[in-house]
NUNU-570669 format. One line per 10 residues: number of its first residue (from 1); for each residue x, y, z of N, C-alpha, C. Coordinates in nm, 4 decimals, decimal comma, padded with zeros to 6 digits. Example, Ala and Ser with C-alpha at 12.3 -4.5 7.8 and 13.67 -1.06 7.14 Angstrom:
2
1) 01,3190:-00,5690:00,7800:01,2300:-00,4500:00,7800:01,3200:-00,3300:00,7800 ~ 01,2850:-00,2250:00,7080:01,3670:-00,1060:00,7140:01,2900:00,0030:00,7870 $
END
This chain:
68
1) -00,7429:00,6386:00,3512:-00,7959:00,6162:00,4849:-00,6831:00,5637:00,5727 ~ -00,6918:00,5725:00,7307:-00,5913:00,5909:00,7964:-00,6017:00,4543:00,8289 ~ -00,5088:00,4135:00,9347:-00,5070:00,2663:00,9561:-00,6268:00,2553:01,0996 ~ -00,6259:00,3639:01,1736:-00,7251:00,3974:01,2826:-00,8322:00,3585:01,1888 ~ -00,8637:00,4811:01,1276:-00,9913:00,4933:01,0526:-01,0543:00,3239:01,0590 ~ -00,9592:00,2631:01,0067:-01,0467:00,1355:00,9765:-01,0341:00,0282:01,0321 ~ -00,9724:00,0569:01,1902:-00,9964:-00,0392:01,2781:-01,1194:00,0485:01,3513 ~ -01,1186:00,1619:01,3586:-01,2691:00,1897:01,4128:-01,3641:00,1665:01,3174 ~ -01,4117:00,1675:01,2302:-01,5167:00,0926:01,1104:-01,5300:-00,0075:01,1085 ~ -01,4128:-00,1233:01,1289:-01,4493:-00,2585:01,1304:-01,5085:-00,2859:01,2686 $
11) -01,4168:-00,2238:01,4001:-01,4987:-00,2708:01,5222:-01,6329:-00,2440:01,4917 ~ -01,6765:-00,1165:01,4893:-01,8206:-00,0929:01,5172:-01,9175:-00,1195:01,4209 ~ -01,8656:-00,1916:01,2749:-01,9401:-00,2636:01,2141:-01,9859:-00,3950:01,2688 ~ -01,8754:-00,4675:01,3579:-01,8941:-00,5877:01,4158:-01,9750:-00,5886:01,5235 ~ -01,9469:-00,4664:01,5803:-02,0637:-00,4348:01,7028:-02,2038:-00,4332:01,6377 ~ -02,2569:-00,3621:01,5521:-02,3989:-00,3453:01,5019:-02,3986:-00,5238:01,4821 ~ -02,3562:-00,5901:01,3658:-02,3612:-00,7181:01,3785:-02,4153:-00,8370:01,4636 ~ -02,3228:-00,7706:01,5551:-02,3188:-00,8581:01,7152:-02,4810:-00,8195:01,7569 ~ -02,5006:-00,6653:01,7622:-02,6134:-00,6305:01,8482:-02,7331:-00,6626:01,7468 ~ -02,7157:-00,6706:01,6492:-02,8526:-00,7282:01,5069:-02,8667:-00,8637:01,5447 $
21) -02,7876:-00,9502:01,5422:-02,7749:-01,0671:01,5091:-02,8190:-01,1536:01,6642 ~ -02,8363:-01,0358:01,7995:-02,9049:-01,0957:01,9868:-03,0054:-01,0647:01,9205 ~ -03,0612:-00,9525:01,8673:-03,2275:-00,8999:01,8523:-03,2838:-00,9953:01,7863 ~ -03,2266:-01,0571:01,6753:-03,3222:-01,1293:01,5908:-03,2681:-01,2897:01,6102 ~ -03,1880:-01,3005:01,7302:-03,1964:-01,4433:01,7854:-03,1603:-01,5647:01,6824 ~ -03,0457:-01,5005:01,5848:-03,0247:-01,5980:01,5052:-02,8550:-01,6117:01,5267 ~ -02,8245:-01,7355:01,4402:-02,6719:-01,7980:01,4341:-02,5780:-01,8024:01,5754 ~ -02,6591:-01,8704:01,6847:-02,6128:-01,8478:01,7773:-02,4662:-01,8627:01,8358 ~ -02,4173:-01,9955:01,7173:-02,2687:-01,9578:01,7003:-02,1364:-01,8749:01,6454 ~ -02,2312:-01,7478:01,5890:-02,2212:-01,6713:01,5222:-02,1877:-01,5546:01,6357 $
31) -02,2908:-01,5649:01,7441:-02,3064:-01,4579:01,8328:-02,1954:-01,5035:01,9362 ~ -02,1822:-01,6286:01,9584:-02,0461:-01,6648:02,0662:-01,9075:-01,6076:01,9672 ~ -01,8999:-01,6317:01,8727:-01,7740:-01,6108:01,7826:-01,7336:-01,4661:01,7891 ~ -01,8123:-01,3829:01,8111:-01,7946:-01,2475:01,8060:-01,7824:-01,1803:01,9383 ~ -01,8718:-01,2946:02,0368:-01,8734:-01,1864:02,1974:-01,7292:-01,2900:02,2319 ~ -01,6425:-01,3951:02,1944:-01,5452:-01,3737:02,2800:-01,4002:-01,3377:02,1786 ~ -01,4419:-01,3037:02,0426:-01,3424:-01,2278:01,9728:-01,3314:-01,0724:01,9824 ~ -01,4392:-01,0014:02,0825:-01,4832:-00,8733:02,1004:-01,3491:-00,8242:02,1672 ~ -01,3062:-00,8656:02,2751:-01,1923:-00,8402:02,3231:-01,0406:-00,8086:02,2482 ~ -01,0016:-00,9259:02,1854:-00,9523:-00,9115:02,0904:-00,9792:-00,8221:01,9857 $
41) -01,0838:-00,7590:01,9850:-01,0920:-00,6970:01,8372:-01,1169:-00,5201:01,9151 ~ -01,1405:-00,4844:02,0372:-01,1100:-00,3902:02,1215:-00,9998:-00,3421:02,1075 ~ -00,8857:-00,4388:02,1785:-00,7515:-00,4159:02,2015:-00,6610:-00,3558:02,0869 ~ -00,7835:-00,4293:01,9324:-00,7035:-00,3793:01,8301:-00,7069:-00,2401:01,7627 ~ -00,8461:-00,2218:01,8226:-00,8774:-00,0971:01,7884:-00,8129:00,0165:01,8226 ~ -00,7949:-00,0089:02,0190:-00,7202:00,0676:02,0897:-00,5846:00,0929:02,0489 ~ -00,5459:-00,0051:02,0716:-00,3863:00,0013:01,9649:-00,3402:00,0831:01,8786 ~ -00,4194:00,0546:01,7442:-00,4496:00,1320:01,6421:-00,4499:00,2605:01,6709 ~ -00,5624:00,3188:01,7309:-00,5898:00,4821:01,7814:-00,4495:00,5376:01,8659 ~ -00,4093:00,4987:01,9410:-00,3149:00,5415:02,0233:-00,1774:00,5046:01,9389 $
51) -00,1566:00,4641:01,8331:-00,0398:00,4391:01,7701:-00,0432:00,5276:01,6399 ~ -00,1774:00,5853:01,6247:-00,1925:00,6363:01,4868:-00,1044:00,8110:01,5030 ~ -00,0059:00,8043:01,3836:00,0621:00,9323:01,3448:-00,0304:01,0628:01,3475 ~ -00,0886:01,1262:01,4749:-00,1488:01,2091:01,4058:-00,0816:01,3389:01,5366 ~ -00,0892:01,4493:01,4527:-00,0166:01,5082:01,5303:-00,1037:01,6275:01,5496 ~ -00,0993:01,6338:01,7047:-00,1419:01,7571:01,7730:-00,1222:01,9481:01,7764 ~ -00,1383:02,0409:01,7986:-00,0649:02,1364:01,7377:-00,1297:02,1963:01,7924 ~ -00,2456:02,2191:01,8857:-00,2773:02,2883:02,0071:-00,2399:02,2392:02,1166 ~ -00,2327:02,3092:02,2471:-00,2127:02,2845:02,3946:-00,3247:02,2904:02,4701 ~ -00,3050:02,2000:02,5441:-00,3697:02,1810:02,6277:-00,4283:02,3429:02,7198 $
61) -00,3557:02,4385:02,7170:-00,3629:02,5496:02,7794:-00,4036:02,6618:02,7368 ~ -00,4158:02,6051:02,5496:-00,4421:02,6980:02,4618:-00,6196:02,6748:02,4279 ~ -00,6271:02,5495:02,4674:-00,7470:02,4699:02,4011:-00,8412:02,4725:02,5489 ~ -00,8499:02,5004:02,6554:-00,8240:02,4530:02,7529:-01,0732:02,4384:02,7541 ~ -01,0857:02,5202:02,7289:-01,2476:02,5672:02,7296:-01,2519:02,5832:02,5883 ~ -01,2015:02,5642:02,4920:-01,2015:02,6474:02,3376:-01,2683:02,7732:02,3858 ~ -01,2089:02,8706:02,4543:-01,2935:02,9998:02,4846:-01,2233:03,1305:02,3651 ~ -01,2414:03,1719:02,2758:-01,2487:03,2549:02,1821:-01,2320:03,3824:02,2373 $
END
């Protein structure tokens, strides 16, 4: 697994978390710990994706509609 791969899995595991954990109105310091580490844990994601080795091999001009 890629290093993307699993900064997108961990964010959006933390997201379900986050969004389980308003519905059922529990560990409310639980729910601050996560909505102001959310940012931080965004940035890392982003990072990640836009840094990840993956290489392209269509154009933009080739791909443009995927029209066949």
């Amino acid at each position: 697994m890629k290093n993307y791969h699993l900064a997108v899995g961990i964010v959006t595991g933390v997201l379900i978390v986050f969004v389980t954990l308003i519905q059922l109105e529990v560990a409310l310091v639980l729910i601050w710990l996560i909505f102001i580490s959310g940012p931080v844990l965004i940035f890392w994601m982003v990072w990640a994706v836009l840094k990840a080795p993956v290489e392209i091999k269509d154009s933009f001009d080739k791909k443009w509609y995927q029209n066949h």
